[in-house]
C-alpha positions as CSV (number, residue, x, y, z in Angstrom):
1,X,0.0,0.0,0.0
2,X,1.3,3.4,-1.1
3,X,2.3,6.3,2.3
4,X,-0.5,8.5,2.7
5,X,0.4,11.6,4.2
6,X,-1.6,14.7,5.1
7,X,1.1,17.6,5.8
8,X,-0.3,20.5,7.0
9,X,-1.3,23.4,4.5
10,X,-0.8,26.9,5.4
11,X,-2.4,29.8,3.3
12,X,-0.1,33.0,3.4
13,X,-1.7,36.0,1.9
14,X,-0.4,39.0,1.8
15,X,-2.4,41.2,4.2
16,X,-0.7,43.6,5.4
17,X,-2.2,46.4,3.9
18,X,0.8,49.1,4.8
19,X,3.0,46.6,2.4
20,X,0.0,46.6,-0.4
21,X,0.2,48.6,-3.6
22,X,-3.0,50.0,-4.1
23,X,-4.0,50.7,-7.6
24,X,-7.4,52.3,-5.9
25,X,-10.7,52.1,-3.9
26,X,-14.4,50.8,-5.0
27,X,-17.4,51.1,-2.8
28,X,-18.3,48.0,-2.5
29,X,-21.5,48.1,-1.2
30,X,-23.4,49.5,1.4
31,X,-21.3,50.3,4.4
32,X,-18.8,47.9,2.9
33,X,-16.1,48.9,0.3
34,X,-13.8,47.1,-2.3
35,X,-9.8,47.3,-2.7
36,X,-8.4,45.7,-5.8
37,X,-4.4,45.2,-6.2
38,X,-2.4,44.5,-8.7
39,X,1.1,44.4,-7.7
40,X,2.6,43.4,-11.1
41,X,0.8,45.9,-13.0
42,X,-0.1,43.7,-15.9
43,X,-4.0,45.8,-15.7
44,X,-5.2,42.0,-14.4
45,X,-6.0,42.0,-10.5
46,X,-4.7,39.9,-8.5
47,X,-6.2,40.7,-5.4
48,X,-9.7,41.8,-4.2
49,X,-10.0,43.4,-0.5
50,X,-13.8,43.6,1.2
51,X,-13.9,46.1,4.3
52,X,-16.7,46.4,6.7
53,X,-17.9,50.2,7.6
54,X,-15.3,50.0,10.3
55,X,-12.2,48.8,7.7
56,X,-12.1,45.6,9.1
57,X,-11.0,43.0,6.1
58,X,-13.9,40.8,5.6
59,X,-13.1,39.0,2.5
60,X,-10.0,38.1,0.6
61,X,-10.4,36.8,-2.8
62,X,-7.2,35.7,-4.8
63,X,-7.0,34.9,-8.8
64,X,-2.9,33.6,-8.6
65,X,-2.6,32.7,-12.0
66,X,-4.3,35.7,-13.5
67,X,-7.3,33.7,-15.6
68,X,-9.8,36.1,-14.2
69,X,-11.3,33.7,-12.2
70,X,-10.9,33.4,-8.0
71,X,-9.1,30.4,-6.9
72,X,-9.4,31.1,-3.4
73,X,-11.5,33.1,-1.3
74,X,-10.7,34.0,2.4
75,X,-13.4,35.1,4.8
76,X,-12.7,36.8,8.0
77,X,-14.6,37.6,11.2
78,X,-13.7,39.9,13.6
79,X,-10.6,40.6,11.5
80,X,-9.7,37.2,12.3
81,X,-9.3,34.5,9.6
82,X,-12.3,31.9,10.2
83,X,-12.6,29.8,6.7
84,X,-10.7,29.2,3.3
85,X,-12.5,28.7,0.4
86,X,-10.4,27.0,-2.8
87,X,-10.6,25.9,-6.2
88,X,-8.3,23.0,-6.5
89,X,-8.4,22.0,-9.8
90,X,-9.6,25.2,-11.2
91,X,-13.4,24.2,-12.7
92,X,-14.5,27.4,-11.2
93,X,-15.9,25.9,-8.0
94,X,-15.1,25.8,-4.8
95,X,-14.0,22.1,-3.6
96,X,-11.9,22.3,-0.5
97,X,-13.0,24.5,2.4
98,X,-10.9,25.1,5.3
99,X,-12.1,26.2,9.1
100,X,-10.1,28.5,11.4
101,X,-10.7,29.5,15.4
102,X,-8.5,32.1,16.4
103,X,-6.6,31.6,13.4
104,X,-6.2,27.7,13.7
105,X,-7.0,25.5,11.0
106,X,-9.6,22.7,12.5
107,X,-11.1,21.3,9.8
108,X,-11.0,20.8,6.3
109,X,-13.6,19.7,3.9
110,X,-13.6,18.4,0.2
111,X,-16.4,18.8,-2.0
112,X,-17.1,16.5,-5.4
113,X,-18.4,18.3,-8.3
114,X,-21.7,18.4,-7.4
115,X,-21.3,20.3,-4.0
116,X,-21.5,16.6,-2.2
117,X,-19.1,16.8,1.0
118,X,-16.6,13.4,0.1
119,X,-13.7,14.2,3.1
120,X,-13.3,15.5,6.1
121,X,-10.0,16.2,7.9
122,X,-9.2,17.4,11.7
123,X,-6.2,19.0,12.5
124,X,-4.1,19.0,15.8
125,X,-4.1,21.9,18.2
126,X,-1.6,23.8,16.2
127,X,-3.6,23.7,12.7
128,X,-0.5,22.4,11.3
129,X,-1.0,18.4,11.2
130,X,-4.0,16.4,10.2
131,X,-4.7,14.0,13.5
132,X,-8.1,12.1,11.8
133,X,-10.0,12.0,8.3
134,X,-13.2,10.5,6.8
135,X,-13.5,10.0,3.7
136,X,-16.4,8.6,1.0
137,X,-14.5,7.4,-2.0
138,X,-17.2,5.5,-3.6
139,X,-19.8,8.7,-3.8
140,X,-22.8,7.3,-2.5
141,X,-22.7,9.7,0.7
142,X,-21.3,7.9,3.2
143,X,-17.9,7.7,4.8
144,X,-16.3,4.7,4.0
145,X,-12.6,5.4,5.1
146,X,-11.5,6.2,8.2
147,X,-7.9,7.0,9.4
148,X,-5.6,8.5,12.2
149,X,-2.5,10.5,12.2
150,X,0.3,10.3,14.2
151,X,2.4,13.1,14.1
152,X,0.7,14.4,10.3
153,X,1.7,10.6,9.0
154,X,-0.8,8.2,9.0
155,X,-1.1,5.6,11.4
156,X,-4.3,3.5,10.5
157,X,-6.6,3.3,8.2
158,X,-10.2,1.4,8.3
159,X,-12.0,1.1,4.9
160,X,-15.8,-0.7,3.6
161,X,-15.3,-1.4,0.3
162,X,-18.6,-2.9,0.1
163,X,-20.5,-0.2,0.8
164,X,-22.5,-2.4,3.7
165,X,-21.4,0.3,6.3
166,X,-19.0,-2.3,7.9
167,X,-15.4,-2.0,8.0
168,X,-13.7,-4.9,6.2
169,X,-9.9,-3.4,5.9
170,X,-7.8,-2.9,8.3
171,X,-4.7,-1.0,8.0
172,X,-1.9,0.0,10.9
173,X,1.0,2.1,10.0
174,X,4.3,3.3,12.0
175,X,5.9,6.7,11.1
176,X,3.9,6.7,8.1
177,X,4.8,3.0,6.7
178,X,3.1,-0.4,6.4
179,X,3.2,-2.7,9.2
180,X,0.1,-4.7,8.9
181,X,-3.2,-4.7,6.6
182,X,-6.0,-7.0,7.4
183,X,-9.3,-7.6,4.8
184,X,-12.3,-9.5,5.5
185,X,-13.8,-9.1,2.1
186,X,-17.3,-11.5,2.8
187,X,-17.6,-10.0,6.2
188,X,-18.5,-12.4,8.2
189,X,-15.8,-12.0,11.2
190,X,-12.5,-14.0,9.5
191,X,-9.7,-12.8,7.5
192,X,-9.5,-13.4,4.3
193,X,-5.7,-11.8,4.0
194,X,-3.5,-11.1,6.5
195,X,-0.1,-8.8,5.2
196,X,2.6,-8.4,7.3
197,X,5.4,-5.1,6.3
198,X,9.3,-4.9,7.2
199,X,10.5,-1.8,8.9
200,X,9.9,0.1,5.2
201,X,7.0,-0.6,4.8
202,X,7.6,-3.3,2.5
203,X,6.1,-6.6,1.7
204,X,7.1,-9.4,4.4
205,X,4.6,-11.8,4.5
206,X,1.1,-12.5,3.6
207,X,-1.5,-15.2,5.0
208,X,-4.7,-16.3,2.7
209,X,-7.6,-17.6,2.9
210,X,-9.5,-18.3,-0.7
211,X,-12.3,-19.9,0.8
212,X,-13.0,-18.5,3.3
213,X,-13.0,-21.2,6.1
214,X,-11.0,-19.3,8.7
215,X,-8.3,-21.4,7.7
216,X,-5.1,-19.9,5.3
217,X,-4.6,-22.4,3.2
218,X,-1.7,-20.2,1.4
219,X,1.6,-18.2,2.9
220,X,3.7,-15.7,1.0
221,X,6.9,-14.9,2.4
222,X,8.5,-11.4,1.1
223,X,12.0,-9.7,1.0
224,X,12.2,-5.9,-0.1
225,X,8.6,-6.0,-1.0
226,X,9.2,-8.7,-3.8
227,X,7.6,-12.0,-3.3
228,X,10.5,-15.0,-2.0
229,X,8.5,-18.2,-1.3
230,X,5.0,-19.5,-1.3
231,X,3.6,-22.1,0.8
232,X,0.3,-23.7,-0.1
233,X,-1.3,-26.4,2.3
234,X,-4.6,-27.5,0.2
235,X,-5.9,-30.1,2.2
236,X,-5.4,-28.1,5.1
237,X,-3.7,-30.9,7.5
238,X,-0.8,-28.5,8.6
239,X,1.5,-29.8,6.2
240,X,3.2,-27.8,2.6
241,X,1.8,-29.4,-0.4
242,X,3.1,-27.0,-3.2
243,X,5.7,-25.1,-2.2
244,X,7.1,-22.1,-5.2
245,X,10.5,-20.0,-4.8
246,X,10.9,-17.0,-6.5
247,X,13.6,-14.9,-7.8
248,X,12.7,-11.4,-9.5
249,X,9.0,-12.1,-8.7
250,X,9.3,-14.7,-10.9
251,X,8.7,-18.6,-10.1
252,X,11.6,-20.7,-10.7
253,X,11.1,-23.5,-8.5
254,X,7.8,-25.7,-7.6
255,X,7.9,-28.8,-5.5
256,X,4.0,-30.3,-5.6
257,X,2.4,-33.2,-3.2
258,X,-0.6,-34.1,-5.8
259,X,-2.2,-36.2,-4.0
260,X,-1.9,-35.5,-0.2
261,X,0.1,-38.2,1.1
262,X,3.6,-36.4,2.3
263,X,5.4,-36.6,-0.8
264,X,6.7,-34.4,-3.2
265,X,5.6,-36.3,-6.6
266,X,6.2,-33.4,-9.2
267,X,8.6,-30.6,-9.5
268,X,8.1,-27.6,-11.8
269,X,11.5,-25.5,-13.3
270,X,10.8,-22.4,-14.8
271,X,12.9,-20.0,-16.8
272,X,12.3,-16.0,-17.0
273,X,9.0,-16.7,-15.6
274,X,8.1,-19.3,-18.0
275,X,7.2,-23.3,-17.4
276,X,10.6,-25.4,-18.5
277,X,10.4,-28.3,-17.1
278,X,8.1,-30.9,-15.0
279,X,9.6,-34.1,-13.3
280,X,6.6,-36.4,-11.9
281,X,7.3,-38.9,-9.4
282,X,3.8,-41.3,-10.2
283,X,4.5,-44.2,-7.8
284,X,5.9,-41.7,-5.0
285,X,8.9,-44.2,-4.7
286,X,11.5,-40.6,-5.0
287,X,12.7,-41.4,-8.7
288,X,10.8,-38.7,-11.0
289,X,10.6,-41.0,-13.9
290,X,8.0,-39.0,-16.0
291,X,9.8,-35.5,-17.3
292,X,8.2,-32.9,-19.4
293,X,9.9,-29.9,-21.2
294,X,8.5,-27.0,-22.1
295,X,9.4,-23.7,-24.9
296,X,7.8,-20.6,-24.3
297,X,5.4,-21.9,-21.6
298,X,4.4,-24.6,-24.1
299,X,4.9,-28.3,-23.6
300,X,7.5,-29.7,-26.8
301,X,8.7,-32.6,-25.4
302,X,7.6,-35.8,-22.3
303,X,10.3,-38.8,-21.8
304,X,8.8,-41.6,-19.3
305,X,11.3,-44.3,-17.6
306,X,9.1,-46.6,-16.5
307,X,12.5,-49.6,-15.3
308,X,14.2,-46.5,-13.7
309,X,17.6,-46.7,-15.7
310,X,18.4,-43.5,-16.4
311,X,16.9,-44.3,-20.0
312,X,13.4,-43.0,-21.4
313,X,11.2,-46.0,-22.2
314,X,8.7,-43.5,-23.7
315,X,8.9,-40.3,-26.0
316,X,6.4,-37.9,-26.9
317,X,6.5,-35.2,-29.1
318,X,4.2,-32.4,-29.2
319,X,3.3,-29.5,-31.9
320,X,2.9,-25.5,-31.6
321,X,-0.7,-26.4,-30.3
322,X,0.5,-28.5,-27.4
323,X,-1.2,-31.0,-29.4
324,X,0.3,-34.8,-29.4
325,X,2.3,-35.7,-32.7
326,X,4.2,-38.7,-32.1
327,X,5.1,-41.2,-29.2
328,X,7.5,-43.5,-29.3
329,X,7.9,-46.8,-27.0
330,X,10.1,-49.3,-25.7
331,X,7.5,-51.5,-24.4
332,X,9.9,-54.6,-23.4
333,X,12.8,-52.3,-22.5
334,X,15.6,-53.2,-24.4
335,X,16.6,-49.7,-25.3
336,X,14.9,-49.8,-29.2
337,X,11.9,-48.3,-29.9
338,X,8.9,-51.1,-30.7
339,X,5.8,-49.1,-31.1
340,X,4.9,-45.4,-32.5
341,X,2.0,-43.4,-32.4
342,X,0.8,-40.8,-34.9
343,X,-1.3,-38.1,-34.5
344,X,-3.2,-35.0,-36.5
345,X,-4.7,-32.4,-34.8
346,X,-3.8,-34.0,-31.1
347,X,-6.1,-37.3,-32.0
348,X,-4.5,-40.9,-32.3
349,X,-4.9,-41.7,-36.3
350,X,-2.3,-44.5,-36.6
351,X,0.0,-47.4,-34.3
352,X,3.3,-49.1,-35.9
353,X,4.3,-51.8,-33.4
354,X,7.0,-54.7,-33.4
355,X,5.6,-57.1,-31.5
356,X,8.2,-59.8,-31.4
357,X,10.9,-57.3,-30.9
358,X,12.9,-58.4,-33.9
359,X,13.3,-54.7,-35.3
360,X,10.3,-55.1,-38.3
361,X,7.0,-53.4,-37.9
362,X,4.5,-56.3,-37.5
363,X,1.2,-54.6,-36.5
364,X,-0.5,-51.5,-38.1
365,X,-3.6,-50.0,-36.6
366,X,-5.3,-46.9,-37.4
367,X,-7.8,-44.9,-36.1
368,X,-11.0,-42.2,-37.0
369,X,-12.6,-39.8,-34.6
370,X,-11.2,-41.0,-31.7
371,X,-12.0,-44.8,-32.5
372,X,-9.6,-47.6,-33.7
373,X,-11.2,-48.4,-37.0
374,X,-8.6,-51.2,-38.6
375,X,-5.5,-53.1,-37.5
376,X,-3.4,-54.8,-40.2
377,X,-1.3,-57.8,-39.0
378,X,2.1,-59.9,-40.0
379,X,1.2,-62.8,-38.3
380,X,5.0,-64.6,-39.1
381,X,6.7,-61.4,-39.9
382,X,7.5,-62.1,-43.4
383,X,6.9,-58.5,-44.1
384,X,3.2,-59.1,-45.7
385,X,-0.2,-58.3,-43.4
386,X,-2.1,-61.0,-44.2
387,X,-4.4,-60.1,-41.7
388,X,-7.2,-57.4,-41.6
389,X,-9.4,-56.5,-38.8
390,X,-12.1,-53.9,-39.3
391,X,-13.5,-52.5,-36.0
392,X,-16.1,-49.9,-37.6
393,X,-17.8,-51.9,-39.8
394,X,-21.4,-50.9,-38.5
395,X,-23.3,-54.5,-38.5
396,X,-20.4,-56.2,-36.7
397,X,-18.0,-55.4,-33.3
398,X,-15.5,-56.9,-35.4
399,X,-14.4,-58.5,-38.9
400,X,-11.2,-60.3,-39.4
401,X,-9.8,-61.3,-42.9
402,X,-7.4,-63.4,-43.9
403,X,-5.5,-63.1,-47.4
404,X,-3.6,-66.6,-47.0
405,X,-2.4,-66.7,-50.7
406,X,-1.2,-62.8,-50.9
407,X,-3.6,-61.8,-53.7
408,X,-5.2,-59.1,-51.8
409,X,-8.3,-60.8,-51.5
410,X,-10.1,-62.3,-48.3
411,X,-9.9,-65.9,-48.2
412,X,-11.0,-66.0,-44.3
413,X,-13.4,-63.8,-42.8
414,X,-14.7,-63.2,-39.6
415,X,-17.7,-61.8,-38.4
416,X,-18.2,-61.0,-34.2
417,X,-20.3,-59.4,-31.9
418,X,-20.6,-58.5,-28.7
419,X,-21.0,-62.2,-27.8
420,X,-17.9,-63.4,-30.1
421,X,-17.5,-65.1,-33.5
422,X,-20.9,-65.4,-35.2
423,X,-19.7,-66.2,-38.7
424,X,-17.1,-67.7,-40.9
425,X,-16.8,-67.6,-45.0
426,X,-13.8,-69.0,-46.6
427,X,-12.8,-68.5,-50.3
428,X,-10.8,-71.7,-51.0
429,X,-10.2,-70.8,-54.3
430,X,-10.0,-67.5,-54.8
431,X,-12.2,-66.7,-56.7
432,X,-13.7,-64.1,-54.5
433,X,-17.3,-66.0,-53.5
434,X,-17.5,-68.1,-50.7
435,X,-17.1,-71.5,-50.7
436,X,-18.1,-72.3,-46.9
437,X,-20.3,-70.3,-44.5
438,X,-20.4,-71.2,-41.2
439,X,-23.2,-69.6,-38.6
440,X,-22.2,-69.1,-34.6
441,X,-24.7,-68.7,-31.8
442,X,-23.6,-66.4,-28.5
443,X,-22.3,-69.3,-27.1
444,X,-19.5,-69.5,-29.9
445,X,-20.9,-72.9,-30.8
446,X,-21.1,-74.0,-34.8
447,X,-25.0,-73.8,-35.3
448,X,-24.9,-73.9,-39.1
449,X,-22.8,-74.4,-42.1
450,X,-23.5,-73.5,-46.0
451,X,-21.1,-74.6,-48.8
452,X,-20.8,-74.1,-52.6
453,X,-19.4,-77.3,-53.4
454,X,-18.5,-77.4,-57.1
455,X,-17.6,-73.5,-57.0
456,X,-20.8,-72.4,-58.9
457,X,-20.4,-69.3,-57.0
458,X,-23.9,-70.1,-54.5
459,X,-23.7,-72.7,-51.5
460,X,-25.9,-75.7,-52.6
461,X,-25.4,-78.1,-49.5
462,X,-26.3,-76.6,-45.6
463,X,-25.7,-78.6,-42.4
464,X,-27.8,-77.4,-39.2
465,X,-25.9,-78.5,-36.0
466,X,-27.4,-79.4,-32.3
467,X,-25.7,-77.9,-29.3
468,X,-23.5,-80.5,-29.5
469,X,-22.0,-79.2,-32.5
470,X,-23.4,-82.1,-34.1
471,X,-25.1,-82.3,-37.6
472,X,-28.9,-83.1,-36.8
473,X,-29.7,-81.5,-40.6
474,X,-28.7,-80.9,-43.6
475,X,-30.2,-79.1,-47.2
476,X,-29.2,-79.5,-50.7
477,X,-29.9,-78.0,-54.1
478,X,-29.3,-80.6,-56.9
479,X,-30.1,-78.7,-59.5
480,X,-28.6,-75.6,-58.7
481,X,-32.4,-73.5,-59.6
482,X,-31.1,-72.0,-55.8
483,X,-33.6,-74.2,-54.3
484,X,-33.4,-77.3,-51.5
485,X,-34.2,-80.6,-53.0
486,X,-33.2,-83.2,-50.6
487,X,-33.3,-82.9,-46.9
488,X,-31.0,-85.7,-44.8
489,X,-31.7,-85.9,-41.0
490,X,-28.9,-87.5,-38.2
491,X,-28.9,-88.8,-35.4
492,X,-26.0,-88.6,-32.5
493,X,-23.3,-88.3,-36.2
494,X,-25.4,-90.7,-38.4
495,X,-27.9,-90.6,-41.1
496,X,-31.6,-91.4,-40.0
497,X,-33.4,-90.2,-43.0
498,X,-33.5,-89.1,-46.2
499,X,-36.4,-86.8,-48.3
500,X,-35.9,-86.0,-51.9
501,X,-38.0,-83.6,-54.7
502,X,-37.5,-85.6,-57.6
503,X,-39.8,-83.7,-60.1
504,X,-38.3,-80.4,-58.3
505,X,-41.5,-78.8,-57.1
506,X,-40.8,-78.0,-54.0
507,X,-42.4,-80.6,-51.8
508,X,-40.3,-84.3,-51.0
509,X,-41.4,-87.3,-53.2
510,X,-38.9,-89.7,-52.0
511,X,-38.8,-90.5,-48.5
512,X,-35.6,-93.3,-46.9
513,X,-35.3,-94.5,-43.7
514,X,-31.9,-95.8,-42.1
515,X,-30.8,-98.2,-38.9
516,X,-27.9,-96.7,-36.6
517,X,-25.2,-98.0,-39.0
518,X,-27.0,-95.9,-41.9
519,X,-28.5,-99.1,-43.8
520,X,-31.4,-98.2,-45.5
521,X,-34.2,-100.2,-44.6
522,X,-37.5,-98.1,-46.0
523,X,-38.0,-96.6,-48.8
524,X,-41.2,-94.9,-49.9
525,X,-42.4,-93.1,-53.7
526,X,-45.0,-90.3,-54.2
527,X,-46.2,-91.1,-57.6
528,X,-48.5,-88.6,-58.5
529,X,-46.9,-86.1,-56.2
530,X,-50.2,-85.4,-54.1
531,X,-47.3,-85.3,-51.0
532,X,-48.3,-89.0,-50.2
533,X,-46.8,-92.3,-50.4
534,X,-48.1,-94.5,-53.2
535,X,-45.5,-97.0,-52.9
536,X,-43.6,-98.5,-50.0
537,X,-40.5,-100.8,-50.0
538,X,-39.1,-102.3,-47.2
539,X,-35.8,-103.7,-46.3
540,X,-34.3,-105.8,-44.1
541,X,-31.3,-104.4,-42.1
């Protein structure tokens, strides 16, 4: 807080009228007469003199810088100087008045522009030294500010800076300097900020409270007014949590306790004021393996060391943006560099990775909108990803293909859920159309499977499985017209029956029966296709 001083002000006109130059005498007024002086002789007037009937000096009006307008007005009673009228900042109305007794000042008042009184000053004994003043700084006509003097140099000072009529700073001062300033800014009895000053009046130490708890969470220790050392205890158990040096009344030190338990887990460097560095102990074990560097207040650069040897496991690189452009990682810690991570725009967009370690990218995976959306895979790092897994594909949580024979086509594909795999298509010759088609229920269990068995490019034969994985069923189109012509039934693995469409109309004609070691012994004919037996053959088995 900057000294405030009142000194004391002392008007000397000259009034000694045997030491005046008098340029002449104007009647004033009844029983009261005018004397205007003007010593320079410049035909402006300095000086206007108002008599009574008896001569006594009344009034003494002064225009010191010769603009034609009074700047000060004295007014006199019994020939004795009672008040001081002034201009101050020359607007041509009055704004500081000053009272006399027995020619001693005791009082002075300022006035805004609108005639409101603002301040009020008392004087010692002498006139000389202001010993109390009030003061409304806020215009809404009430004193808000209220200080002492001690020897004209104030010595405290109590101020609302709410306007609620309570006093919420408190200022003390010795020979005119700082020694302590206290606020309670919500009013409600506790200090918000406690400042303590040196012997000049200088910064030495602050206490705060930024919740307002009663309790001061943060301590600011001071040395010729410029801040040295902060203290913060954030959980409030007594203990330092973030602790910041200065230099300059800049930071260049921060030791941080992020999570409360005792120990220092992250230190900050900076440079000129500016973030340079961060060291993060994670574990709290006393070796700052994470480090973090910063240009211009900007992070550039983070190295992690995850087996503690001295040796970053873990790089990241980061843009103008702060944004993240490439990580690289030594997942198995060998000292070489196994996976890397691209980004645009601070999103993930692509993974390489070496996943055997043998120095050849094995694994590609790339991302969209924050979601991994394909991986490609060397499954025996021959240099060739044979394998493709699409994770976006909107009917499926996953699909995997397979290009076994390197012609860039699926022969193996994939198809899961939520539940897993629920179904298969292979390509066993390449021509691009399926040649099996296997169906999976949530259990993962083989429920159905279709194939195309002369490569006609359509699966003619279909098998239906129990939970057993068993064939209980299965379909076939002889004809290829697309449509199921004979039906075959099992049992526990072996056939039970057989039902045929002969004349291809949709409906079985033919109808065989089997024993347990798939011997036929029935056999019965639909002759005139009404969808009943005409003729029936047994046989023994």
């Amino acid at each position: 807080m900057a000294k405030s001083r009142y000194p004391g002000i002392v008007l000397h006109f000259l009034i000694l009228i045997s030491c005046l130059f008098w340029t002449g005498t104007i009647q004033a007024g009844e029983g009261e007469h005018m004397v205007e002086n003007d010593p320079d002789k410049n035909v402006i007037i300095d000086q206007r003199a108002f008599y009574d009937k008896n001569k006594k000096l009344v009034r003494l009006e002064a225009d010191s810088d010769q603009d034609g307008r009074v700047e000060a007005v004295q007014f006199y009673g019994d020939g004795k100087l009672s008040r001081v009228e002034r201009d101050t900042d020359q607007d041509g109305k009055m704004d500081c008045i000053d009272y006399y007794e027995k020619d001693i000042r005791q009082r002075q008042e300022r006035l805004d522009k609108h005639k409101n009184l603002v301040q009020v000053t008392r004087f010692s004994k002498d006139g000389l030294l202001p010993v109390s003043m009030e003061k409304d700084s806020s215009g809404d006509g009430k004193f808000d500010t209220f200080c002492t003097f001690s020897k004209g140099l104030v010595a405290t000072l109590e101020k609302d800076t709410t306007g609620s009529g309570a006093m919420n700073v408190w200022v003390t001062y010795k020979e005119g300097k700082l020694v302590t300033e206290k606020r309670d800014e919500n009013e409600d009895g506790k200090f918000e900020q406690v400042m303590d000053y040196d012997d000049e009046g200088l910064a030495l130490k602050s206490r705060h409270d930024h919740d307002a708890d009663g309790f001061f969470e943060t301590v600011r220790v001071y040395r010729k007014g410029e801040i040295l050392r902060q203290e913060m205890d954030e959980d409030k158990n007594g203990k330092v949590d973030t602790l910041t040096e200065y230099e300059n009344s800049q930071p260049v030190l921060q030791k941080k306790d992020t999570t409360f338990s005792g120990t220092m887990d992250r230190i900050s460097r900076f440079k000129n004021g500016a973030l340079e560095e961060v060291l993060t102990d994670a574990d709290q074990d006393g070796f700052f393996e994470t480090v973090s560097k910063f240009k211009n207040g900007k992070i550039l650069s983070q190295t992690v060391d995850k087996n503690k040897d001295n040796k970053p496991d873990t790089l990241i690189s980061f843009n103008e943006k702060e944004e993240k452009e490439e990580v690289r990682i030594d997942s198995n810690l060998d000292g070489k560099t196994d996976q890397r991570q691209f980004y645009k725009w601070g999103d993930l967009v692509r993974i390489e990775a070496d996943s055997n370690h043998k120095g050849t990218i094995d694994t590609k995976i790339f991302h969209s909108k924050g979601k991994k959306s394909k991986t490609l895979m060397d499954s025996d790092h021959d240099g060739f990803f044979e394998t493709t897994q699409i994770h976006d594909d909107p009917a499926w949580t996953l699909v995997t293909r397979q290009d076994v024979n390197r012609d860039g086509g699926a022969d193996i594909s994939l198809y899961f859920s939520d539940a897993g795999l629920k179904k298969k298509i292979v390509d066993d010759n390449a021509d691009g159309k399926p040649d099996l088609i296997e169906y999976y229920d949530a259990a993962g269990k083989l429920i159905k499977g279709c194939e195309d068995s002369d490569h006609k490019g359509w699966t003619d034969l279909c098998w239906i499985y129990d939970d057993r994985e068993e064939a209980v069923k299965a379909e076939q189109d002889t004809n290829n017209d697309k449509a199921v012509d004979i039906w075959f039934f099992y049992r526990n693995g072996s056939l039970l029956r057989v039902e045929q469409d002969t004349n291809f109309d949709g409906k079985p004609d033919l109808w065989e029966d089997y024993n347990e070691v798939e011997v036929l012994v029935k056999r019965a004919k639909d002759l005139d296709f009404d969808g009943k037996p005409d003729v029936t053959e047994q046989k023994e088995g």
